[in-house]
C-alpha positions in Angstrom: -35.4 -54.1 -15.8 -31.5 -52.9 -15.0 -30.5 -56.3 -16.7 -32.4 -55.9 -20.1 -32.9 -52.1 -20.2 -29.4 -51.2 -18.8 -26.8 -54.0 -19.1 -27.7 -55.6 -22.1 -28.0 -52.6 -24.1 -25.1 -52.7 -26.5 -25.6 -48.9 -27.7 -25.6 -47.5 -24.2 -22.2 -49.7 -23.2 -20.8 -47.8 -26.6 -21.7 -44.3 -25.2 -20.2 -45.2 -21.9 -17.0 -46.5 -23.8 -16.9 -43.4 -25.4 -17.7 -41.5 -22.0 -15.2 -43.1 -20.3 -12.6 -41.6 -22.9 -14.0 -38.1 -23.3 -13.5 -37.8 -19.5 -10.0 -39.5 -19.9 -8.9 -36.6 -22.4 -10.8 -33.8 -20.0 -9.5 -34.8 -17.0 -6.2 -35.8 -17.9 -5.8 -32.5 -20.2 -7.1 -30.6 -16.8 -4.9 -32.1 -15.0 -1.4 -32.5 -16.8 -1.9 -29.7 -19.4 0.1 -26.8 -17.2 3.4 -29.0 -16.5 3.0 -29.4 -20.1 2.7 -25.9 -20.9 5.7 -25.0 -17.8 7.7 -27.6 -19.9 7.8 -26.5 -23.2 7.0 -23.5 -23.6 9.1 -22.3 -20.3 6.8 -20.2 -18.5 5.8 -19.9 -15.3 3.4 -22.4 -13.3 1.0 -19.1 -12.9 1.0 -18.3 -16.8 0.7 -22.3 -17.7 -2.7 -22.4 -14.9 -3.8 -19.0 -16.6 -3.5 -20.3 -19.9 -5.4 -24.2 -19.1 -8.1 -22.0 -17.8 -9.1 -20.9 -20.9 -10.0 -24.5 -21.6 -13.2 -23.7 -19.3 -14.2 -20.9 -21.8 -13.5 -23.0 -25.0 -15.9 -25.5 -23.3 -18.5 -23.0 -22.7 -19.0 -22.4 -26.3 -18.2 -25.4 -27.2 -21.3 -27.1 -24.8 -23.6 -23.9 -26.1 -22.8 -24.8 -29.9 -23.1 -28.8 -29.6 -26.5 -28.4 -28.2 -27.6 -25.8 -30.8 -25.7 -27.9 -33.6 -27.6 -30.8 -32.2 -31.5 -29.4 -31.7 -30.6 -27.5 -35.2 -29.6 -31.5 -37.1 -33.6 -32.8 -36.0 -31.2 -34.5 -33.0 -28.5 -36.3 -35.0 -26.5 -35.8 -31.3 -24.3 -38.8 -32.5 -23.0 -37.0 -35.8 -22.3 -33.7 -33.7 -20.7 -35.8 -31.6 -18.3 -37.4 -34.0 -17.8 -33.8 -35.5 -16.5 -32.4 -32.0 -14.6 -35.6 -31.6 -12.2 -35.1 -35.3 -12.2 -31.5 -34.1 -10.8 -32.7 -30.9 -8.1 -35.3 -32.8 -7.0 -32.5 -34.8 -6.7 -30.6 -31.8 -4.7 -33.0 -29.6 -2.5 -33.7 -32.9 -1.7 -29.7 -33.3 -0.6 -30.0 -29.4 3.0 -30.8 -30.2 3.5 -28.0 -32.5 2.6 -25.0 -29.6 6.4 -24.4 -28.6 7.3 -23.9 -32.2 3.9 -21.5 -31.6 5.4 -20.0 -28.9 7.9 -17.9 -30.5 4.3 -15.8 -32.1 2.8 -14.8 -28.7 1.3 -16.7 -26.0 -1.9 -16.3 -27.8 -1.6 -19.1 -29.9 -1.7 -21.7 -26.9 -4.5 -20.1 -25.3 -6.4 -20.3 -28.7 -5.4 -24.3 -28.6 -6.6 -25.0 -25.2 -9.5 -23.6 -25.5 -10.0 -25.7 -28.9 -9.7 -28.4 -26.6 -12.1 -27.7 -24.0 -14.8 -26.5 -27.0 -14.0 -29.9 -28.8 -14.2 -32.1 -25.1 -17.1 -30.3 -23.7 -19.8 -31.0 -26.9 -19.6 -34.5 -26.1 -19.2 -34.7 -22.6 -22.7 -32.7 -22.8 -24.5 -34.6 -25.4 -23.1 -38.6 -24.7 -25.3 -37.9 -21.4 -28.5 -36.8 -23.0 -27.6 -39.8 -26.0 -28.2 -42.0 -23.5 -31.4 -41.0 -22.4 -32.7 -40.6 -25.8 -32.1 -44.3 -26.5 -32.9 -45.8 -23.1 -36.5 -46.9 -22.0 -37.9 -44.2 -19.6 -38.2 -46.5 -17.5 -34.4 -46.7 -16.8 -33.3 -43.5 -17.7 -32.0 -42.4 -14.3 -30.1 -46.0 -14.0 -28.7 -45.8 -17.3 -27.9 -42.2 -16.6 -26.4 -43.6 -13.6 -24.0 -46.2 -15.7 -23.2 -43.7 -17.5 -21.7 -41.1 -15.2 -20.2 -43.5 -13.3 -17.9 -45.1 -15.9 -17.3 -41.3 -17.1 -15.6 -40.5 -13.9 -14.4 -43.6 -14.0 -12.2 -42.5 -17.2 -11.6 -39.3 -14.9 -9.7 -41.2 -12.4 -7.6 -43.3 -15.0 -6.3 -40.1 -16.4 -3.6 -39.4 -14.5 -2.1 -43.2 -14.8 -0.8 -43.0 -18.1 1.8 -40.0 -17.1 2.6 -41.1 -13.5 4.4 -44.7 -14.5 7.8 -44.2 -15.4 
């Protein structure tokens, strides 16, 4: 049953694909996100951590709102998912712009991060319940299984793009 309900499953290797990057982003934006900060905007290591937390809130409401979004679309998870993840481009691609930003206040990076963590937390929530909507209930808890382990998976590959010089 792991071989044809699990392994073979084409749709469920996507999600974990797509898993393995949402973790990726999270964990590598978690992780890198206050030298970042410390960098270019020149602040302290305290404000840059201060700031990154408010990534946690972001995904708060951003988990909250993907699940209603998602039980409000007759659970049409994929398209919230693909919403949260062009909010999360858009996001990512505004990143550069936060030391121009900076000269308005250091609201306007805490608004950004938390973007982030709303846009990254949707689909971390709902890849996870994705897959047990489209596995047999048979193998639910092994697919489940697959799943979180290539996610963290993407979580430890986040910090390999930035270390090689």
């Amino acid at each position: 049953m792991f071989v044809e309900k699990v392994l073979k499953d084409r749709y469920l290797w996507v999600l974990a694909i797509s898993y393995l990057f949402v973790y990726f982003i999270r964990s590598g934006m978690r992780s890198w996100l206050h030298f970042y900060l410390a960098d270019v905007c020149y602040i302290s290591a305290a404000q840059a951590a201060y700031r990154v937390s408010s990534m946690e809130l972001g995904g708060i409401a951003g988990t909250l709102l993907s699940g209603w979004a998602s039980d409000k679309s007759g659970g049409r998870r994929s398209a919230v998912v693909l919403a949260f993840l062009v909010g999360l481009t858009l996001t990512l691609g505004a990143m550069p712009f936060i030391p121009i930003a900076w000269t308005v206040g250091p609201l306007v990076d805490i608004i950004m991060v938390a973007l982030m963590g709303f846009f990254i937390n949707g689909p971390q929530c709902l890849l996870g319940i994705i897959g047990c909507d489209v596995t047999d209930i048979r193998a639910v808890a092994t697919a489940t299984g697959l799943l979180g382990w290539i996610s963290y998976f993407g979580a430890a590959l986040s910090g390999l793009p930035l270390t090689i010089q």
